[in-house]
N, C-alpha and C positions, 0 to 999 in steps of 0.2 A: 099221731101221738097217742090219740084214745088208742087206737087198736094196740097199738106195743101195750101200754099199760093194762088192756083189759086182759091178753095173751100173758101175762107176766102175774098178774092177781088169780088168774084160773090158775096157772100153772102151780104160784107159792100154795103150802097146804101150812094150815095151823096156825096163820097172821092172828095173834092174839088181840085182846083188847088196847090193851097200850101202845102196842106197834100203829093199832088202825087211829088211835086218838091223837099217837105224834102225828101221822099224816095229814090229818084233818087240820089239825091243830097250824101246822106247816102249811097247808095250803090256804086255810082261811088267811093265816097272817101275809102270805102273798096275793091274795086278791083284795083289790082295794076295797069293794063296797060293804064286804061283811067285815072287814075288818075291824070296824068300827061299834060292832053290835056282838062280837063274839066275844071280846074280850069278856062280856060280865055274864054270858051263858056258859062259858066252861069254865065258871069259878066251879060249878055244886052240879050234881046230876038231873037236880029237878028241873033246870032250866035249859039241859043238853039236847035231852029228846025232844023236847016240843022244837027248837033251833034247828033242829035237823031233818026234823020233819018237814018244818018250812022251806028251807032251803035245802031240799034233797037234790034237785038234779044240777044245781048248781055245786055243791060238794063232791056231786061223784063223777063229772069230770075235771073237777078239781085237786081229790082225791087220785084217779087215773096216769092223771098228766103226771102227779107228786111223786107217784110208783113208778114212773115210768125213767122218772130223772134222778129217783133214789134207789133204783136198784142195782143192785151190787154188781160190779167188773168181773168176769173171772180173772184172778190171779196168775197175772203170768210169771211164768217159771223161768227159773233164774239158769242162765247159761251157767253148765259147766265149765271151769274152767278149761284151754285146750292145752291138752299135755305134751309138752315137749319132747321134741324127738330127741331120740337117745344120740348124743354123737359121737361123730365117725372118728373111730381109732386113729391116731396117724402113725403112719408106719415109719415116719421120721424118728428116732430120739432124742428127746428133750431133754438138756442137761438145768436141774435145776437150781438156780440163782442161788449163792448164800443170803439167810437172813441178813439184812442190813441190821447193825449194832442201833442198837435205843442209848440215845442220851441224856446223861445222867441231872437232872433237875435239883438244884437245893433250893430247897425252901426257906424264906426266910421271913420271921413274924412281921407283919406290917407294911410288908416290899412285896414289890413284884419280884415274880419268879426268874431267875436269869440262869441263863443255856450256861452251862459250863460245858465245853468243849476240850477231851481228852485230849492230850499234847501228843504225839507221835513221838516214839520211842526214835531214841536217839540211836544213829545207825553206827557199827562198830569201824572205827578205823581203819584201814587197812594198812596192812603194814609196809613198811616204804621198803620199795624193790629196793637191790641191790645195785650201785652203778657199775655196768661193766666198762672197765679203762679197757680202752682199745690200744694197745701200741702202736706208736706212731713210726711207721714205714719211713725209710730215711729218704729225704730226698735228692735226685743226683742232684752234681755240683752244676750251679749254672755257671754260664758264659763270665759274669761279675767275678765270681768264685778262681775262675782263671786267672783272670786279672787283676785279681790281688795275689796270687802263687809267680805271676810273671816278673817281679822285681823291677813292674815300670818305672820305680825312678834311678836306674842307672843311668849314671853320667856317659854325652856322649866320649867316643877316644878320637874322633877326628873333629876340624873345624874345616871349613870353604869357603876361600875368598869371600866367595860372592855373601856368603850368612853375615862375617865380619861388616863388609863394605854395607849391607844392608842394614844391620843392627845401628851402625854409626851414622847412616844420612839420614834414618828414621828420628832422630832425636832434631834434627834442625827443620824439620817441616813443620807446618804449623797444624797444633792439635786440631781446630775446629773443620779439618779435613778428613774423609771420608778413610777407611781401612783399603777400600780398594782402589780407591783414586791414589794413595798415599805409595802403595805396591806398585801401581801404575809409574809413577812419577821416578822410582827408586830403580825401578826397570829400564829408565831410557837414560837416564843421568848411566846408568853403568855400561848401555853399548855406548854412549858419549865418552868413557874413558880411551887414551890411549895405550899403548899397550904395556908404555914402562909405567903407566899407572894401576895398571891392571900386574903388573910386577911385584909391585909394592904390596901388593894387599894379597898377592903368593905370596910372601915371603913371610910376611904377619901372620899367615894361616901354617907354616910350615911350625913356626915358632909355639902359636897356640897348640896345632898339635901337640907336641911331643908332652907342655904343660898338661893338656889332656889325658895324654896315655899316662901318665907317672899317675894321676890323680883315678884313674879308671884300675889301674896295679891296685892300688893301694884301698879300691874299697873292693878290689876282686878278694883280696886276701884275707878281707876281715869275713868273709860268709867261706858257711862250710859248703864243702862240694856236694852236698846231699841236700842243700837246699839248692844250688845251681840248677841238677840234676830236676827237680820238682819245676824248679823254673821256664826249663828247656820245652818239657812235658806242656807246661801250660802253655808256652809261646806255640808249640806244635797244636795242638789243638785251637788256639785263637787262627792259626792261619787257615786252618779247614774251614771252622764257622764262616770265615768273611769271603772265602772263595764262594761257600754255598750262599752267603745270605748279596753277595755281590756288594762289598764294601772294599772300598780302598783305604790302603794305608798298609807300614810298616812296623812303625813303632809299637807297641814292643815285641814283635812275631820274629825278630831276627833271632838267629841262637848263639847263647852266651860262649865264648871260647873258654875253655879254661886246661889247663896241663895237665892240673891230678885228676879230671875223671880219666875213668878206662873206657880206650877204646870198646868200640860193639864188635866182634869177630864179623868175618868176611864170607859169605856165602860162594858156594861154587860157579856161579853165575861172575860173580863178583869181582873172583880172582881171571877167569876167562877173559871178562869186559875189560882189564887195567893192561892185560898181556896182550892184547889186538892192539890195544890202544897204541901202546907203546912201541908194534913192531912197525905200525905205518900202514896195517891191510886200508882201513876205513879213509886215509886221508884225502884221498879223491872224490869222497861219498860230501853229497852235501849235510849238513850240519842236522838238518830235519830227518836226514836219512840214513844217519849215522844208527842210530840205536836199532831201528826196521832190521838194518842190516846185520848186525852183531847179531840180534834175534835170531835170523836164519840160518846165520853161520851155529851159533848155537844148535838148533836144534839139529841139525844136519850132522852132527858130532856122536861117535858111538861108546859106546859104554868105556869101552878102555882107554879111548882119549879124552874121557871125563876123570880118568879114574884119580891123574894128577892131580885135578882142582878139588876133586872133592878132600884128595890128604890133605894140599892146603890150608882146608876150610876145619878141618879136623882139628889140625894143631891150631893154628889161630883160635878155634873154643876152645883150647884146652889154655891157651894162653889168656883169652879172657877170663875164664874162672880163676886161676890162679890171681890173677892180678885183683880180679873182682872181692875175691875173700879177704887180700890183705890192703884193699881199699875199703872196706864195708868195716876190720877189724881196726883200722886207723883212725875213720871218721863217724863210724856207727855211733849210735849210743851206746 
């Protein structure tokens, strides 16, 4: 510690008086035993030099040490700050953001501040499409649709023993019996008849007939022949549906007779088929084998021996028109 201090005092050049007096002054007050006796020597000068004297070699390493631990740090120097690297382009494009909208603040004397939030503009209506009407595609006539054109409730024109004799033993049976036990029952009682009782209720049936037809006449004649005609159409068509969909029954698929429509003309086929028929070729032919056979003998026929049937067929259309105009001018609307 002397040596730094004594290397450090050679070194300083021009330690003034006052510089060298704080020192002293400094190290006395940290040594204890002068401390006591220096205070009233460095009040005045007269009293300094003689104090220093005496206690020379005790002050000057004293002094030493004081330089050694009051001499001054060199100043370290302050980092530059480090300069940021320039950065790197990006070769992407950057679209940049709109400013977000600042909202609007009222003030108000003695109240907090409250956010008023701008309404969003009210969005324009649009105007109401137009509805486009679709026309409505007609639809065919169903099956029902028939059968309301078919004139199901025409009265029957016949009656059958056996309906009458049924209708009558059905009323003495006793209700709380079953529909088909009751058919059952009305079934054996009638092969029970004998046969002048089974007479009896031929002859009831002959009687109800004819009651029948007169009353079958008389509502034929209230409809016109152009609704028969619609009728006939319907009934023809319910027979095909029930053939295809495999349903039984008659009622009402039979076809209506009646006098004033006009016949349909005759095809040459037609008139062919009725002239065999009638000379006897086919009558040996079985029943199944009848039609096969006309077919062949048909087609087996050359132009000139069709040439007959075909005049036939000719006049016959020409007779259904005629007849057809002053049927359609009688009954049309």
């Amino acid at each position: 510690m002397l040596a730094v201090g004594r290397s450090r005092l050679a070194a300083s050049s021009g330690l003034s008086l006052p510089k060298l007096s704080a020192l002293v002054a400094r190290a006395i007050a940290r040594s204890g035993p002068l401390s006591s006796g220096a205070a009233n020597a460095l009040n005045s000068q007269a009293t300094f030099a003689p104090f220093v004297k005496a206690n020379l070699p005790i002050l000057t390493n004293l002094v030493l040490r004081e330089f050694a631990t009051a001499a001054k740090k060199p100043a370290t120097k302050k980092k530059a700050p480090a300069k940021k690297a320039p950065a790197k382009r990006s070769t992407t494009t950057t679209t940049k953001k709109p400013a977000a909208k600042r909202r609007t603040v009222a003030k108000k004397a003695g109240t907090r501040r409250t956010v008023i939030k701008k309404k969003p503009a009210a969005k324009k209506k649009a105007a109401p499409k137009k509805k486009v009407i679709k026309k409505a595609t007609p639809k065919k006539p169903g099956i029902q649709t028939q059968y309301d054109k078919a004139l199901g409730d025409a009265p029957s024109k016949k009656a059958s023993p056996y309906n009458l004799f049924f209708v009558e033993t059905l009323k003495s049976l006793d209700s709380s019996t079953r529909a088909p036990e009751k058919a059952k029952l009305v079934a054996e009682k009638w092969r029970g008849l004998s046969d002048a009782e089974k007479k009896t209720w031929q002859d009831r049936a002959a009687e109800e007939t004819v009651k029948r037809k007169a009353a079958y006449d008389q509502w034929l004649s209230k409809l016109n022949p152009l609704e028969i005609e619609a009728a006939n159409l319907a009934r023809q068509r319910i027979r095909g549906y029930r053939e295809k969909k495999g349903i039984k029954g008659t009622s009402p698929a039979t076809k209506i007779k009646d006098d004033r429509l006009v016949k349909r003309p005759c095809t040459p086929w037609v008139f062919f088929m009725k002239e065999k028929y009638s000379s006897g070729v086919v009558d040996n032919v079985e029943h199944k084998q009848k039609m096969s056979k006309l077919a062949e003998m048909w087609k087996g026929t050359t132009e000139a021996e069709r040439k007959k049937y075909n005049d036939l067929a000719s006049k016959d259309t020409a007779r259904y028109k005629a007849e057809r105009a002053a049927f359609l001018k009688k009954y049309g609307n």
